[in-house]
FITIDO-552032 format. One record per residue (C-alpha): residue number from 0; x, y, z. Coordinates in steps of 0.5 Angstrom, whole numbers, padded with zeros to 4 digits, always signed. Layout:
  nr     X     Y     Z
 NUM     X     Y     Z
...
! end
This chain:
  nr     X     Y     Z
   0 +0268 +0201 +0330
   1 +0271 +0202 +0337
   2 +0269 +0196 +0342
   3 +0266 +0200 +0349
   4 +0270 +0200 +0354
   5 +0266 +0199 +0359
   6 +0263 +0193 +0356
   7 +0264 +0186 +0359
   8 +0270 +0182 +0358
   9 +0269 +0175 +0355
  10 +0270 +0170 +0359
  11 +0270 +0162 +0359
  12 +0267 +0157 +0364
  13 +0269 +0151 +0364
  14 +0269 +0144 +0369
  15 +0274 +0144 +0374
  16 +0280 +0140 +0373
  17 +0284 +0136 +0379
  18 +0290 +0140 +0377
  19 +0286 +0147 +0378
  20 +0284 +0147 +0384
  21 +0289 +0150 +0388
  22 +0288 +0156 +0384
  23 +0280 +0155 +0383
  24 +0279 +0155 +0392
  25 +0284 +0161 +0392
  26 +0279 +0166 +0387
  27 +0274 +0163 +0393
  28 +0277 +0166 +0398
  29 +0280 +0172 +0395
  30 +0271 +0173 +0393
  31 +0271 +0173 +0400
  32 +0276 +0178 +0403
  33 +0282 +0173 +0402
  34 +0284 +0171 +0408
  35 +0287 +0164 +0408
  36 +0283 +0158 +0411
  37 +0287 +0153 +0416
  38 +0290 +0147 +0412
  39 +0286 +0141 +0416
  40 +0280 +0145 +0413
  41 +0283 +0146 +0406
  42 +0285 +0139 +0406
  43 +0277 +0137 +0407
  44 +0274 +0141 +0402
  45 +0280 +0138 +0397
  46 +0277 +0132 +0399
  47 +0270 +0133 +0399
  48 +0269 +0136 +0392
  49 +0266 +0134 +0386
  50 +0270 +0136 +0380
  51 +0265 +0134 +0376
  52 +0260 +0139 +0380
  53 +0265 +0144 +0380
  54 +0265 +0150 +0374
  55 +0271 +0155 +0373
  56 +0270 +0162 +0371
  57 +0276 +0164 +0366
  58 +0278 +0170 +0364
  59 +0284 +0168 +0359
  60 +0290 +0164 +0364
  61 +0286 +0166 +0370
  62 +0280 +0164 +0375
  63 +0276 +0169 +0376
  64 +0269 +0166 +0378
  65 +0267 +0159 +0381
  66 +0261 +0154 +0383
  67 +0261 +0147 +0386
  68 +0256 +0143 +0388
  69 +0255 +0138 +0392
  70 +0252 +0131 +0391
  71 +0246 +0131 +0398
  72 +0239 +0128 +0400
  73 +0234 +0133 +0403
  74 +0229 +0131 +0408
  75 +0222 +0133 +0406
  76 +0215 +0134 +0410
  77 +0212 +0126 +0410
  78 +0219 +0124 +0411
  79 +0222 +0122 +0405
  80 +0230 +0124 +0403
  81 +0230 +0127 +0396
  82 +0237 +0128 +0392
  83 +0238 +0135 +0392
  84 +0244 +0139 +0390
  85 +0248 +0142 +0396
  86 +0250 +0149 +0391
  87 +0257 +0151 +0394
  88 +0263 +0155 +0393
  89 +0260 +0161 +0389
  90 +0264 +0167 +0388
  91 +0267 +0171 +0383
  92 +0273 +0176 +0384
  93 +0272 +0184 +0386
  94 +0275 +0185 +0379
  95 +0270 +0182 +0376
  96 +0263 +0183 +0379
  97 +0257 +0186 +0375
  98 +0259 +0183 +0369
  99 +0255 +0177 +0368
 100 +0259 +0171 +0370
 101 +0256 +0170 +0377
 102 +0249 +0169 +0372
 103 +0252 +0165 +0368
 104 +0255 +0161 +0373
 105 +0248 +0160 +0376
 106 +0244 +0159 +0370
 107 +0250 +0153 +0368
 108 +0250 +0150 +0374
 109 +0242 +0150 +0375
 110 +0241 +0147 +0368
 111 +0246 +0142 +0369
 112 +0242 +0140 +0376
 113 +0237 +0138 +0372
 114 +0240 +0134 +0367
 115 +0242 +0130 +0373
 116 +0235 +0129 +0374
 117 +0235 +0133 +0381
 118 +0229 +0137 +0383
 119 +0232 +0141 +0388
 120 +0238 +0145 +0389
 121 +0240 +0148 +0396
 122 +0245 +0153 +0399
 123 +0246 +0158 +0404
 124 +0248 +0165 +0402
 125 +0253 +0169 +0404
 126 +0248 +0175 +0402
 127 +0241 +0173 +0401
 128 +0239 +0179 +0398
 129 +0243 +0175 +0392
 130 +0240 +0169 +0390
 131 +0233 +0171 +0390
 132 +0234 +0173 +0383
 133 +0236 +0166 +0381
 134 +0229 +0163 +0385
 135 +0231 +0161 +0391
 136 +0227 +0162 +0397
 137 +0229 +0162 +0405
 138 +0226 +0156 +0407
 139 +0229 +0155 +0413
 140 +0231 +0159 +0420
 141 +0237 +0158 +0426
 142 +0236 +0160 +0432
 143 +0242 +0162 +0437
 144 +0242 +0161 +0445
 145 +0246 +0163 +0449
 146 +0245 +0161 +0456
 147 +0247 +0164 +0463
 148 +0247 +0156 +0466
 149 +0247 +0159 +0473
 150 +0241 +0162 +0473
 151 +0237 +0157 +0469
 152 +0235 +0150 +0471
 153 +0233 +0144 +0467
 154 +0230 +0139 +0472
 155 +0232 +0132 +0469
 156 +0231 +0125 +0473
 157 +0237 +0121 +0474
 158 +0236 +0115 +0469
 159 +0240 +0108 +0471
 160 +0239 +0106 +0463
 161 +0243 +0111 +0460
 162 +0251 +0112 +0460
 163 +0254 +0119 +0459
 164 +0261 +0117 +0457
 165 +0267 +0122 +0454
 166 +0270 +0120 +0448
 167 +0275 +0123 +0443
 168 +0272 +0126 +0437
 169 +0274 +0119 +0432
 170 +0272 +0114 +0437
 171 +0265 +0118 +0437
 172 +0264 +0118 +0431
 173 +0260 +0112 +0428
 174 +0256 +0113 +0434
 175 +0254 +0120 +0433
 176 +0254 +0118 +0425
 177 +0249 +0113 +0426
 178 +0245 +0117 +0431
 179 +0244 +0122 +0426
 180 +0242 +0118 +0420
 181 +0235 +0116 +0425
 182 +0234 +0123 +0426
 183 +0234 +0126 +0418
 184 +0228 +0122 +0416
 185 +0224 +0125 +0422
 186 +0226 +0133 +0421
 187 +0225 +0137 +0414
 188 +0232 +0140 +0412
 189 +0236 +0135 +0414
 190 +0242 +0134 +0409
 191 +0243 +0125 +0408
 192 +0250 +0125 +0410
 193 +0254 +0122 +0404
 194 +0262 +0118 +0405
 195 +0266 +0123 +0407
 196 +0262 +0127 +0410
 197 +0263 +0125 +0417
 198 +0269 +0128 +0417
 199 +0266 +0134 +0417
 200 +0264 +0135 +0424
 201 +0271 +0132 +0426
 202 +0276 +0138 +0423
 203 +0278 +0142 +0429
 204 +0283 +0147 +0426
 205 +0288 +0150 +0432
 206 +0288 +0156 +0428
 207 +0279 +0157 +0427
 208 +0279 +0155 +0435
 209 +0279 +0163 +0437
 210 +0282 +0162 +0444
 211 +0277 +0155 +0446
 212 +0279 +0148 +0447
 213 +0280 +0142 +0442
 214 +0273 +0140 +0441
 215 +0271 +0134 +0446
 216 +0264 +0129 +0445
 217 +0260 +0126 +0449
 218 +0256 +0120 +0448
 219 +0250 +0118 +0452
 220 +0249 +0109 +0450
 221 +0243 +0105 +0453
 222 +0247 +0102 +0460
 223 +0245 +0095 +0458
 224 +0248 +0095 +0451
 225 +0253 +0100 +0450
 226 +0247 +0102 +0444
 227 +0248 +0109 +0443
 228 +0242 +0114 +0445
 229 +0245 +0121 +0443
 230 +0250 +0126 +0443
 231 +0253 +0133 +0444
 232 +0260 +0136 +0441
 233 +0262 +0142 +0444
 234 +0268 +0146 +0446
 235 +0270 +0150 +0453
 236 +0273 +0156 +0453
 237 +0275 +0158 +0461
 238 +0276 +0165 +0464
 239 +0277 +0168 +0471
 240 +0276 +0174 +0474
 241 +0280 +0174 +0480
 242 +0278 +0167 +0483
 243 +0272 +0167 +0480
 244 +0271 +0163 +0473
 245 +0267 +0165 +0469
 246 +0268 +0160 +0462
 247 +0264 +0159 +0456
 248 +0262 +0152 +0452
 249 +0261 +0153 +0445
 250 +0256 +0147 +0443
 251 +0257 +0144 +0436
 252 +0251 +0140 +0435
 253 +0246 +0136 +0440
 254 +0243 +0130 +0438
 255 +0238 +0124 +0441
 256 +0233 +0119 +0439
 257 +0228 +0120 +0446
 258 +0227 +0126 +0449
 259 +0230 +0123 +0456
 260 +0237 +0123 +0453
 261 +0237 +0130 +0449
 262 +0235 +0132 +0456
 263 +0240 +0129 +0459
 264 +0245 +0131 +0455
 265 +0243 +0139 +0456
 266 +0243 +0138 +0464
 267 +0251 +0136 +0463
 268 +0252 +0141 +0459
 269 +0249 +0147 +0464
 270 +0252 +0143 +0468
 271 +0260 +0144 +0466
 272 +0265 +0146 +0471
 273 +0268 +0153 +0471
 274 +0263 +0155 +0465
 275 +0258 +0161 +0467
 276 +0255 +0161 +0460
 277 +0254 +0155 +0455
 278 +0252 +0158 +0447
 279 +0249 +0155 +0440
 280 +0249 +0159 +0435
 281 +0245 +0153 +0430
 282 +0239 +0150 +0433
 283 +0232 +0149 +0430
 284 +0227 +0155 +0432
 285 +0222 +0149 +0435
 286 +0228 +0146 +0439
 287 +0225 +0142 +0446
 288 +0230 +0147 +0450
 289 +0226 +0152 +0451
 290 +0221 +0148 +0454
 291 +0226 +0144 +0458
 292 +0229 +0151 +0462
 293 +0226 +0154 +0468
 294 +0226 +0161 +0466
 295 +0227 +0162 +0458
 296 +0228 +0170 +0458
 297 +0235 +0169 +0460
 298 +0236 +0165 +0453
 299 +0234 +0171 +0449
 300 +0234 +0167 +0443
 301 +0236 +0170 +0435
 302 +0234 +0169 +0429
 303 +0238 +0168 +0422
 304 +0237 +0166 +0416
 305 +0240 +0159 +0415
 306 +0237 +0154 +0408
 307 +0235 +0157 +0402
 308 +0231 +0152 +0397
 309 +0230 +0153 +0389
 310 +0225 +0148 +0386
 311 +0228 +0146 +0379
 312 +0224 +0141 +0376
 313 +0217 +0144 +0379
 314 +0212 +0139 +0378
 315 +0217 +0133 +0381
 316 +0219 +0137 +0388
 317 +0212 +0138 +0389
 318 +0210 +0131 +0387
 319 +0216 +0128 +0392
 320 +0214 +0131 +0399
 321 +0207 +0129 +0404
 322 +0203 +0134 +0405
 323 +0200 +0136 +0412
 324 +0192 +0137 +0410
 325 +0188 +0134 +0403
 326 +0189 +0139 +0398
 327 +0187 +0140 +0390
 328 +0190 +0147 +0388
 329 +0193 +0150 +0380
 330 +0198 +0155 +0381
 331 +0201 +0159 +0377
 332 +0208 +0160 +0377
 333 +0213 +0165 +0374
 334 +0220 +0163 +0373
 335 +0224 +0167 +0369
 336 +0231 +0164 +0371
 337 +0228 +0157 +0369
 338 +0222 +0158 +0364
 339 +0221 +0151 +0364
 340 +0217 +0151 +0370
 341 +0214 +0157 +0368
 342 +0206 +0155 +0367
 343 +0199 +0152 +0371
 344 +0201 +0147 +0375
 345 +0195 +0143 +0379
 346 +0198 +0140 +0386
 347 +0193 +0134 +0389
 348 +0195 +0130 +0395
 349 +0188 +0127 +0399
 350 +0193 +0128 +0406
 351 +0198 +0126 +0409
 352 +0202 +0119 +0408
 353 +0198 +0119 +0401
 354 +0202 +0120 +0394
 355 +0202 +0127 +0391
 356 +0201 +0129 +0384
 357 +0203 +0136 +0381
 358 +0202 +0135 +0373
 359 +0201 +0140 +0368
 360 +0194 +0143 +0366
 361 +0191 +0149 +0363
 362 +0185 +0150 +0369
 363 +0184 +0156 +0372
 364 +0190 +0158 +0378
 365 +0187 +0158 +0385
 366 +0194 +0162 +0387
 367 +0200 +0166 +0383
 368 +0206 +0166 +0386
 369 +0214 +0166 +0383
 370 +0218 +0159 +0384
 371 +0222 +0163 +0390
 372 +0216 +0162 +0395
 373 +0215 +0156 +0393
 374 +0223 +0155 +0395
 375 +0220 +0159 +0401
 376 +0214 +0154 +0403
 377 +0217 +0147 +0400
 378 +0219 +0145 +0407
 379 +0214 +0148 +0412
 380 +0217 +0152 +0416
 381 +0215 +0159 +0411
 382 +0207 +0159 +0411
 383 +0205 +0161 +0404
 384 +0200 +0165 +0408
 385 +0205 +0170 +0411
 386 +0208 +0171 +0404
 387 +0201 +0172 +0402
 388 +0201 +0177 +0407
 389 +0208 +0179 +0404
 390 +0204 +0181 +0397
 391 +0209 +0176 +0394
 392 +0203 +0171 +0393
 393 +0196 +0171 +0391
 394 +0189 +0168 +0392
 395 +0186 +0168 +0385
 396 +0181 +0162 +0388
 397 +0178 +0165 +0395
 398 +0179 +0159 +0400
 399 +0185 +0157 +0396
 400 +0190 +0160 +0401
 401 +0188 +0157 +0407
 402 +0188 +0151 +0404
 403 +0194 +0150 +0400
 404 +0198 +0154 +0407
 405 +0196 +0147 +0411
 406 +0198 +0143 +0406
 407 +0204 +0146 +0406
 408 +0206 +0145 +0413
 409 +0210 +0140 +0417
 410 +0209 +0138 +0425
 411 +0218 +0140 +0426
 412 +0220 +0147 +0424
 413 +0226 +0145 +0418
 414 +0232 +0145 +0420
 415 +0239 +0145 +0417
 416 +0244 +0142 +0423
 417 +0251 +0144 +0419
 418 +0253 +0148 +0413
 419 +0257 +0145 +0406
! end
């Protein structure tokens, strides 16, 4: 019998070893148009890979697919911080596309994220039309501001208490790591980081600078104590036209435990000499700024999609977060990529700061929806009422909807404050 030469050729996947890296990240780049990142920024993906996450695609001696993940703890409404695999490095080379091997290596990775016993699995896509196939739900937005800071104001009260001071990105960093871990309890969709990961904020490669400065951060600490209360890292990129300046600063992230700080630290970014224009292009979509400036039109926020979520083990992810309102509902969800969570399951939850419970039973479904919205609605910024709407979810029980859809919400929109 002739073989179809159109049929797909065999290929293996295997546990990424140490020795195959430099290969296995160059069919990453090569799937994503082939450029060649920066040496600073290759060193630390190096470092931050888990090799035991990591799967190789193989067609006879060379790499022609892969797909990592990356060890994380996600914030969930009711403040809890739940293991969660952070889905990376996904890419298959141009010669090899349409042929199954990026569904294998989804459907490998999502069973090996179960035998971990993670109940959820997190990525951003690069395309999202490509990963709802594989039941992952956008659950979360950025916004991007760009604000002309001589023609807005944000009036602030000078505070004695509180010090800004300029440091270099090491020397800030367990300040800025340790305000950031108060905050990741408080906002869904914040990622828990683990050893190794504060570098990420600090790799500042010449090369990825496009024309701005070295990245510069400023630290806000309680006057008395030296404690720190905030911080913000951005970068300067100056410009004239004639004697005019015209300059740009590019903010990386802003934080703060109070409200007077967060504050404080945007008046001195509006505030920067020579800078006509101060941008952000990942804040969440509830950021406090736009209350804080005199005239929010001249911000002209965006939208763009950032976290998208996959519930793996349905009945434990739904069991481990709060809920905003009681609620006692069956759901009827299909799941062709993991039929294991395929079935009726009943969600129960007296209100918030009271245990859930998501069990099987065989009661009648309230509401029929697929995994990927409950991906969408897992961390409440996607009510499942506007996926109702959308006719991607349906009220079996009338009331159903409306009482699930408040359960599901959260008083902070999610918000994912860097990529992986």
């Amino acid at each position: 019998m002739t073989a179809d030469p159109h049929s797909a050729p065999p290929f293996d996947l295997r546990p990424l070893r140490p020795e195959d890296w430099e290969e296995w990240y160059r069919c990453l780049e090569l799937a994503f148009g082939g450029e060649e990142e920066p040496p600073e920024e290759r060193e630390l993906w190096r470092a931050l890979t888990e090799f035991d996450r990591s799967t190789a695609a193989w067609d006879g001696s060379s790499v022609i697919g892969s797909a990592g993940a990356f060890s994380f703890g996600l914030s969930v409404p009711g403040g809890a911080v739940r293991p969660a695999a952070g889905v990376t490095m996904v890419g298959v080379l141009p010669t090899h596309r349409r042929r199954g091997v990026l569904t294998a290596l989804m459907r490998h990775q999502l069973a090996a994220v179960r035998e971990r016993g993670e109940a959820l699995a997190v990525l951003t896509a690069s395309e999202p039309a490509i990963y709802g196939r594989f039941g992952y739900g956008q659950a979360t937005w950025r916004m991007a501001v760009s604000i002309p800071s001589r023609r807005v104001a944000l009036p602030h009260t000078p505070d004695p208490t509180v010090r800004l001071r300029l440091v270099g990105l090491a020397e800030g960093s367990a300040a800025c790591e340790e305000v950031y871990a108060a905050l990741v309890p408080l906002r869904p969709g914040m990622l828990e980081r683990r050893p190794g990961w504060e570098r990420l904020p600090l790799t500042d490669a010449p090369g990825s600078r496009d024309g701005f400065s070295p990245r510069l951060c400023v630290l806000a600490e309680d006057a008395a104590t030296g404690r720190p209360l905030g911080y913000a890292r951005y970068a300067v990129r100056t410009s004239w036209e004639g004697d005019v300046p015209g300059g740009e600063a590019k903010v990386r992230d802003v934080q703060a435990l109070t409200p007077q700080v967060y504050a404080r630290l945007w008046s001195y970014l509006l505030e920067l000499d020579l800078v006509d224009t101060v941008t952000a292009y990942s804040r969440p979509v509830d950021d406090p700024l736009l209350h804080l400036l005199s005239d929010v039109r001249r911000v002209r926020p965006t939208l763009g999609d950032a976290l998208f979520v996959r519930l793996v083990e349905v009945g434990t992810a739904l069991a481990g977060r709060g809920y905003a309102a009681p609620v006692s509902v069956v759901l009827e969800v299909s799941d062709e990529f993991c039929p294991w969570n395929a079935g009726r399951w009943r969600l129960s939850c007296a209100g918030p700061d009271k245990p859930a419970a998501c069990e099987r039973t065989e009661d009648p479904a309230d509401l029929a929806l697929s995994v990927r919205e409950l991906g969408s609605a897992y961390l409440g910024g996607v009510t499942l009422a506007a996926l109702a709407g959308a006719g991607r979810v349906t009220e079996l029980r009338p009331g159903a909807l409306g009482e699930a859809s408040r359960a599901f919400g959260s008083d902070l929109a999610p918000w994912l404050p860097h990529g992986f």
